[in-house]
LUMRO-317416 format. One record per residue (C-alpha): residue in one letter; x, y, z. Coordinates in Angstrom, 3 decimals. Layout:
<pts>
a_X_Y_Z
...
</pts>
This chain:
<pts>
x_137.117_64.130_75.649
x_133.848_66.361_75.308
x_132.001_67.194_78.518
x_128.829_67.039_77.150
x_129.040_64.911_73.999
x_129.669_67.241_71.734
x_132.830_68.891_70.273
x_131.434_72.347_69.674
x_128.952_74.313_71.243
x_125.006_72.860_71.168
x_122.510_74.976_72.932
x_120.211_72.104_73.486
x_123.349_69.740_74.903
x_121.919_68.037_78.334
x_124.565_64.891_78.460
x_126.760_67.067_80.494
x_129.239_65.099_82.412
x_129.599_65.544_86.599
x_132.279_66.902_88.252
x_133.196_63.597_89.814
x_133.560_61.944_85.972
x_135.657_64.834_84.682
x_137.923_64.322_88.083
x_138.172_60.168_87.270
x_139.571_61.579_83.262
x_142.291_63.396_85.198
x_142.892_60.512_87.128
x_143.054_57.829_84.365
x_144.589_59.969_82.116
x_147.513_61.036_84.855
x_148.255_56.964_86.247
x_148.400_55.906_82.465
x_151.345_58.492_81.491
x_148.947_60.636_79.549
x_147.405_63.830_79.389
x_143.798_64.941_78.737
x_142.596_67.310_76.345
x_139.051_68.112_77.843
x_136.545_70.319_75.339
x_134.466_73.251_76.636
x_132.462_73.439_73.353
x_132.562_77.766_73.504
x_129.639_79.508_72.270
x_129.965_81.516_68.913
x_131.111_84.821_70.753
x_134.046_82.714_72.766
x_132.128_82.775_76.181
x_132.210_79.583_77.652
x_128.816_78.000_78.846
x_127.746_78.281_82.160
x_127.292_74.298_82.714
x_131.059_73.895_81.438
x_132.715_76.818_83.719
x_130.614_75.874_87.119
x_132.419_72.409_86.697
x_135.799_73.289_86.164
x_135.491_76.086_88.806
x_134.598_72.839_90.879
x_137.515_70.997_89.859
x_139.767_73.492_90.452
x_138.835_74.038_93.676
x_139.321_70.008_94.055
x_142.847_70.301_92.515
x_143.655_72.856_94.964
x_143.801_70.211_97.835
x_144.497_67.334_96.335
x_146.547_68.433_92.989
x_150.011_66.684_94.978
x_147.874_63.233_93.242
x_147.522_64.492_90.201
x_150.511_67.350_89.882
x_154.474_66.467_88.731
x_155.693_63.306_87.477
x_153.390_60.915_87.747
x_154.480_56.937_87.175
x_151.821_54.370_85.589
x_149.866_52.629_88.348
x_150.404_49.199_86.837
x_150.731_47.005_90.328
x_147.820_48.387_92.118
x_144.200_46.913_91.882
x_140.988_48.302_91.136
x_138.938_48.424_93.907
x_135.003_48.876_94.617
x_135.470_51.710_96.963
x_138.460_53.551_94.678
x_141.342_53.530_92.166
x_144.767_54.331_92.149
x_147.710_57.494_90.956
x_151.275_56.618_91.554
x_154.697_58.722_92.500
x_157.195_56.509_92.395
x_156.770_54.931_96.360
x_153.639_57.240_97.055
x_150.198_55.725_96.057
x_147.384_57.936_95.848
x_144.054_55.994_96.330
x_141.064_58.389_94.855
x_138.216_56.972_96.709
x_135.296_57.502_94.907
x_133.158_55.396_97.394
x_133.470_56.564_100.541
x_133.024_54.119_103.121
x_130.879_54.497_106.635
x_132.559_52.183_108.636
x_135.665_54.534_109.551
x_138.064_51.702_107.506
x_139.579_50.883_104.107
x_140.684_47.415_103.338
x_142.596_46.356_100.926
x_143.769_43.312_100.149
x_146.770_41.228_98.545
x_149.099_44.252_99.638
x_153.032_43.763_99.180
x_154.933_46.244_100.358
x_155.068_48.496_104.178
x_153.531_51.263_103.897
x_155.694_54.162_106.247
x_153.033_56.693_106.498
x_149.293_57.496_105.516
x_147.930_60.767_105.178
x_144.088_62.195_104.594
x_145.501_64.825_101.716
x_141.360_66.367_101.786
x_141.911_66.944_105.498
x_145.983_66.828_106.092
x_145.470_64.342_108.848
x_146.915_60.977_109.666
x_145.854_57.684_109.349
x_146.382_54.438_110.988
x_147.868_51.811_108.886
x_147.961_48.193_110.139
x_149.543_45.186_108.049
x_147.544_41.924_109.173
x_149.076_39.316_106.905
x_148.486_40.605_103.162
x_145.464_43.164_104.043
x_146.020_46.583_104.545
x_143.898_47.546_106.691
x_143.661_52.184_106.947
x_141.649_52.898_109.771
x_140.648_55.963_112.052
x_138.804_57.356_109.096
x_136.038_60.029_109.224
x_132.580_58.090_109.160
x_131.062_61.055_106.657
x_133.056_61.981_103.394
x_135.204_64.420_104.292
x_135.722_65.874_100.350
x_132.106_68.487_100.548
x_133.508_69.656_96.927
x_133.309_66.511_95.049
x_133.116_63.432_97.603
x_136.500_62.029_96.337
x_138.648_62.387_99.045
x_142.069_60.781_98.421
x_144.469_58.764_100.733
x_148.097_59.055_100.491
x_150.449_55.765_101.257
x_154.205_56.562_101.726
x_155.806_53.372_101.167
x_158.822_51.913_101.787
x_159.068_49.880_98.471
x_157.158_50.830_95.121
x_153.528_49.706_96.139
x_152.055_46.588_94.114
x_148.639_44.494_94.817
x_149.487_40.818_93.912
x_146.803_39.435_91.107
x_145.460_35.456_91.500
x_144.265_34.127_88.610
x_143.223_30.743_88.249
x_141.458_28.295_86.157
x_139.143_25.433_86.756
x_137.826_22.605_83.681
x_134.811_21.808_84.424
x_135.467_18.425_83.271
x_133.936_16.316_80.133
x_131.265_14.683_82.789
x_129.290_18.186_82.932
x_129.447_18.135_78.381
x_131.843_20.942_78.593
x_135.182_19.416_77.413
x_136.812_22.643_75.912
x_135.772_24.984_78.365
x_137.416_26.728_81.487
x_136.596_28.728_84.124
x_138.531_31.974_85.172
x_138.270_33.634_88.209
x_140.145_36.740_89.128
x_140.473_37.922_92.787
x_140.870_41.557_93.062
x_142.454_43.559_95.825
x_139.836_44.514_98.793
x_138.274_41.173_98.825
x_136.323_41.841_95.278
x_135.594_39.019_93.365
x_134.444_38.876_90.186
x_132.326_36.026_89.337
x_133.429_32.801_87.033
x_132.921_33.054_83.810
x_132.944_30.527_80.854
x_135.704_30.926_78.489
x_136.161_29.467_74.900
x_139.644_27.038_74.973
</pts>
C-alpha cells in the first residue's frame, strides 16, 4: 500500500492518506492473517517526507496503547460482523472492536451476539466496562460520552470471552412472485450485527 498514491517519492503528491486509514490497513491486514507492507515514497537523498513521518509518528503513538489489538498472534476475525460504529481483531477468545465511530450516547450495541463475554476493558483508557447480555444483544455500556482516543479517535474495546466470539449472520430470500412480472428474480436481505440493515436488493436467479 502507498500512503499517498504513489510508490516513490512525488513532490507535488497531495492524496496523502489520514492517520485513521493507515490505522484501518493495520487492522484489516492483522484480522485477515496478513501483514502490510506500507510505502513512505523517500526523497532522492533517503529523508523521508514530512507528511509521511508526522503520520507514522501518530500511529506509533496509537500502537503504543492499543498495540495488545494489533501485536502477537492474531486469529482471522471470520465470526464477527461489520458494524456502522466499528470492526473487529481477534485473539483467540479476546475480540478487539476498533471503533472508528464513536458513539455519544455512553453505549455500544451489538447485536446477534453468541457467546458470554467474561470481561470488557477500555484498552485507550484501561478502564472497565459494563457488559449486559439481553437476549442476543450485547449491550457495553458506562462508556465515555466524548472519544476518549485524542490521538486518532479510534479507541478500541476489549471483550474477554468465555467461548471464541461469533455474530450469527441471517440471510434470507423473498420471490417477489410472477404477479409483480418478476418471475426469476429474488430478493436478499442481510441483517448485520448492531441492528444494521442493508437494504433489499434485486438479484439475477
Amino acid at each position: 500500500m502507498t500512503m499517498n498514491g504513489a510508490w516513490g517519492y512525488v513532490p507535488s503528491a497531495i492524496d496523502w492518506v489520514s492517520v485513521r486509514q493507515i490505522l484501518e490497513m493495520l487492522r484489516t491486514a492483522a484480522a485477515s492473517g496478513g501483514n502490510l507492507l506500507l510505502n513512505i515514497g523517500p526523497r532522492a537523498d533517503g529523508s523521508v517526507p514530512r507528511e509521511a513521518s508526522g503520520r507514522l509518528r501518530t500511529v506509533g503513538r496509537w500502537i503504543a496503547r492499543h498495540g495488545e489489538a494489533l501485536y502477537g498472534l492474531v486469529d482471522r476475525a471470520d465470526g464477527l460482523s461489520l458494524m456502522n460504529t466499528g470492526n473487529w481483531s481477534l485473539k483467540g477468545k479476546t475480540a478487539y472492536f476498533w471503533a472508528s465511530r464513536w458513539p455519544d450516547t455512553g453505549e455500544i450495541v451489538m447485536g446477534r451476539w453468541e457467546g458470554k463475554v467474561k470481561r470488557a476493558t477500555l484498552l485507550t483508557t484501561g478502564k472497565p466496562v459494563r457488559v449486559e447480555h439481553v437476549g442476543s444483544r450485547l449491550f457495553l455500556r458506562g462508556l465515555p460520552v466524548a472519544n476518549p482516543d485524542r490521538v486518532a479517535h479510534v479507541p478500541v474495546i476489549k471483550l474477554e470471552c468465555a467461548t471464541r466470539p461469533r455474530m450469527a449472520m441471517d440471510w434470507s430470500y423473498e420471490d417477489p412472485g410472477e404477479g409483480r412480472g418478476y418471475p426469476h428474480r429474488r430478493r436478499m436481505r442481510r441483517s448485520l450485527g448492531g441492528g444494521a440493515n442493508l437494504p433489499s436488493h434485486p438479484l439475477p436467479a
